[in-house]
C-alpha positions in Angstrom: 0.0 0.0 0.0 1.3 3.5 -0.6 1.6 5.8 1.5 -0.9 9.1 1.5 1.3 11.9 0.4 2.6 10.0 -2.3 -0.8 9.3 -3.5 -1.8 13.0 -2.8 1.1 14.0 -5.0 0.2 11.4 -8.2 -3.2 13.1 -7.8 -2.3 16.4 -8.1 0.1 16.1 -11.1 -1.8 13.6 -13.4 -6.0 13.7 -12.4 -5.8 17.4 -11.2 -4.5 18.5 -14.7 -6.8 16.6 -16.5 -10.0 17.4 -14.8 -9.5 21.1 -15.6 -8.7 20.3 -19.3 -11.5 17.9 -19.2 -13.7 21.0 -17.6 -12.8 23.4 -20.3 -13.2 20.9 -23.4 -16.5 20.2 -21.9 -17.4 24.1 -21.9 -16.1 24.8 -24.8 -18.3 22.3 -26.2 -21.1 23.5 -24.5 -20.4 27.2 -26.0 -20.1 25.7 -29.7 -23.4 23.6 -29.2 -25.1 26.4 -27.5 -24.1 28.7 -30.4 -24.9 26.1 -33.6 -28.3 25.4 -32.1 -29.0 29.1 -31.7 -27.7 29.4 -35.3 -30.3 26.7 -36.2 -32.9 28.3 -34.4 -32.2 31.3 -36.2 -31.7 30.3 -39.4 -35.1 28.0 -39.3 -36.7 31.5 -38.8 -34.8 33.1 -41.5 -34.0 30.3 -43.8 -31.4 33.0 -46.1 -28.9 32.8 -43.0 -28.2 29.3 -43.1 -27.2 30.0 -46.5 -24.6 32.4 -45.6 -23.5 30.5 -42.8 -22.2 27.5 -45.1 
């Protein structure tokens, strides 16, 4: 068995890091789908937009 602080420290340089990546990515994604579904939205009201869009 390890010991704690050796454990703490494996945590903080390897699942730390990637939770916070894994945190942005996810928002990020969540901007880009937030913004293509408005642009859908949109351009199912005002069906020349999508046009321009593409």
């Amino acid at each position: 068995m390890t010991p704690v602080s050796e454990f703490t420290d494996t945590y903080e340089e390897t699942v730390k890091p990637l939770m916070i990546v894994s945190s942005r990515i996810y928002e990020t994604r969540a901007f880009w789908f937030q913004s293509a579904s408005t642009a859908f939205r949109d351009s199912t009201e005002r069906p020349g937009l999508l046009f321009s869009l593409t």
